[in-house]
LUMDREN-810509 format. One record per residue (C-alpha): residue in three letters; x, y, z. Coordinates in steps of 0.001 Angstrom, whole numbers. Example, Ala and Ser with C-alpha at 12.3 -4.5 7.8 and 13.67 -1.06 7.14 Angstrom:
2
@r:ALA; px:12300; py:-4500; pz:7800 .
@r:SER; px:13670; py:-1060; pz:7140 .
END
This chain:
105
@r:UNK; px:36769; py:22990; pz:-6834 .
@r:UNK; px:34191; py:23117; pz:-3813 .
@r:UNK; px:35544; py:23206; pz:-228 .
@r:UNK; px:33569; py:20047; pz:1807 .
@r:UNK; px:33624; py:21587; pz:5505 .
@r:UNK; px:33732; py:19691; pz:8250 .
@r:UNK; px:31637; py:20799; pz:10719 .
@r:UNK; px:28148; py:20474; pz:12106 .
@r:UNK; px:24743; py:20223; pz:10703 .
@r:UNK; px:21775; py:20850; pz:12641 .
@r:UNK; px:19468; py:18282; pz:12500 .
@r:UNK; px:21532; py:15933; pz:10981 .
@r:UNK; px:21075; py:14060; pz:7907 .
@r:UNK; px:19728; py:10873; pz:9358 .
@r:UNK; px:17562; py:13363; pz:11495 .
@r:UNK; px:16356; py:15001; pz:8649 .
@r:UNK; px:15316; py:11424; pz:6422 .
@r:UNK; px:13659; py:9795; pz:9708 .
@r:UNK; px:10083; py:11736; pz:9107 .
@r:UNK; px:10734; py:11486; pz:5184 .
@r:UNK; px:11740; py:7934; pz:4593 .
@r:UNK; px:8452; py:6497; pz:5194 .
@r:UNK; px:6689; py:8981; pz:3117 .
@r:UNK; px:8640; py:7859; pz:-168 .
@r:UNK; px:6458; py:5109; pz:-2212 .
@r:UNK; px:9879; py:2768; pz:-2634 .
@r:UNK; px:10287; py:2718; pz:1087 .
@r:UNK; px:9497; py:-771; pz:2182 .
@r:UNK; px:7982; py:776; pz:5833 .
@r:UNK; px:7927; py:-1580; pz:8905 .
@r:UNK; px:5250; py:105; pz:10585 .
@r:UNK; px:8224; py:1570; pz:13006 .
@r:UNK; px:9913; py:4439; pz:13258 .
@r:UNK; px:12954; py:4176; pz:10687 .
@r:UNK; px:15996; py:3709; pz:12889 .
@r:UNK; px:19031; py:5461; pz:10237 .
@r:UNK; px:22583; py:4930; pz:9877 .
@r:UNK; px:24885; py:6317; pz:7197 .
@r:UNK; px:26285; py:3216; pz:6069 .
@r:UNK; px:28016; py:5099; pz:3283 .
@r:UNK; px:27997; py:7301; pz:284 .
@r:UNK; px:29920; py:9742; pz:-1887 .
@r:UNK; px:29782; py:13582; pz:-2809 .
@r:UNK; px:30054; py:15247; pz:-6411 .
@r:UNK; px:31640; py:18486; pz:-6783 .
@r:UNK; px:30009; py:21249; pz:-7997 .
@r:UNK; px:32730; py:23527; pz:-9726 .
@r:UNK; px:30527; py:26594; pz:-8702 .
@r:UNK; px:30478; py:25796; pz:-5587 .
@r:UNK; px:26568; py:26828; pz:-5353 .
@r:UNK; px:25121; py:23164; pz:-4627 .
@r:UNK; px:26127; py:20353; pz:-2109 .
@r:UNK; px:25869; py:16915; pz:-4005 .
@r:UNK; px:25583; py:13424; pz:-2403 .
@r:UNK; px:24770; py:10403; pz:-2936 .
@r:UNK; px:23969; py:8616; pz:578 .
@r:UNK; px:23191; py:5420; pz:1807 .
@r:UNK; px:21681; py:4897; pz:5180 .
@r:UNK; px:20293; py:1600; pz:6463 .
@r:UNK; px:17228; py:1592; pz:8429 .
@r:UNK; px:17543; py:-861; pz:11258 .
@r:UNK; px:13854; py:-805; pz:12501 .
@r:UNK; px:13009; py:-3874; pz:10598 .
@r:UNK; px:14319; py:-7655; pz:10897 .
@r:UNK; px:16095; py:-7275; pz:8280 .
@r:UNK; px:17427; py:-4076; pz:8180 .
@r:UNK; px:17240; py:-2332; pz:4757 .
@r:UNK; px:19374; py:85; pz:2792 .
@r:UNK; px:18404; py:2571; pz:1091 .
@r:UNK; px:20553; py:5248; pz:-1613 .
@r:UNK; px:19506; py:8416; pz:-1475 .
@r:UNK; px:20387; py:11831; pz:-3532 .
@r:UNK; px:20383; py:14582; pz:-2120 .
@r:UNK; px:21309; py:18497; pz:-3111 .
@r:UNK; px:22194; py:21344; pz:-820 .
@r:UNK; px:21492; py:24716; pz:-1598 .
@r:UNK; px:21762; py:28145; pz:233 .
@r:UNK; px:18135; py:29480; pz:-517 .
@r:UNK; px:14870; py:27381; pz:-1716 .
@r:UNK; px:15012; py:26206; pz:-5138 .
@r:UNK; px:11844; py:27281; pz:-7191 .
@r:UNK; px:9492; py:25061; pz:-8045 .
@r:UNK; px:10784; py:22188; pz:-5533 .
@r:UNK; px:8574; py:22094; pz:-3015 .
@r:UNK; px:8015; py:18156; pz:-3918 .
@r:UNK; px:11554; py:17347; pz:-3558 .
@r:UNK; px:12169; py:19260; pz:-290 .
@r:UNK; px:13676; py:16795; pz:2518 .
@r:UNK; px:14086; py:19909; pz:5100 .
@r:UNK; px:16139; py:22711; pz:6488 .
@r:UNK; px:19307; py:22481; pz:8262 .
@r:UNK; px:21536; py:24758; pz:9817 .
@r:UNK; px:25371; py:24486; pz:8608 .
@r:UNK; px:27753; py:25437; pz:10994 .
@r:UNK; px:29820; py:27708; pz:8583 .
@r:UNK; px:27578; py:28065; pz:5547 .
@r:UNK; px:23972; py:29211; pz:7509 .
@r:UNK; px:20610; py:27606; pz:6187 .
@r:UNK; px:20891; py:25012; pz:3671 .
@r:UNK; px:17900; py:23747; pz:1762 .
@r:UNK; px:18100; py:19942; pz:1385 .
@r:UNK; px:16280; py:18139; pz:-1568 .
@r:UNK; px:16062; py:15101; pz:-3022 .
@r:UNK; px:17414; py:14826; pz:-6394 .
@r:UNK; px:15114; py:11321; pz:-7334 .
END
């Protein structure tokens, strides 16, 4: 079973999604910055304990109305080959170093 630390991540995850988000083709863009929230989500466990797994929901509050938005994501400890696509950004865990975050869509 993975261990799910509790500690920081550096930028965070809403951090990391703000410059992303509007990039995506599905995101319905307000011609704002998004404005993020987690609003939610769950985590799968990887019995390895190589890759992070989540499934988040944020909810961008820069529009009237807001919208919410699921998004997967993966967490690995070095880049995964042949992902360059699906990279979100780097973050810096506060007990497991770099992580690579992707987007599993």
């Amino acid at each position: 079973m993975a261990v799910i630390h509790h500690t920081t991540l550096t930028p965070s995850k809403p951090e990391l999604l703000t410059p992303w988000l509007p990039a995506q083709p599905w995101h319905t863009g307000t011609g704002h910055p998004p404005q993020l929230t987690k609003a939610g989500g769950f985590r799968l466990d990887d019995p390895q304990g190589e890759v992070g797994i989540e499934f988040m929901i944020v909810t961008d509050a820069s529009g009237n109305p807001p919208h919410t938005y699921h998004v997967p994501l993966t967490y690995h400890g070095t880049p995964l080959h042949g992902a360059d696509h699906a990279l979100i950004g780097t973050a810096e865990h506060g007990v497991l170093g770099q992580r690579w975050i992707y987007d599993v869509a």
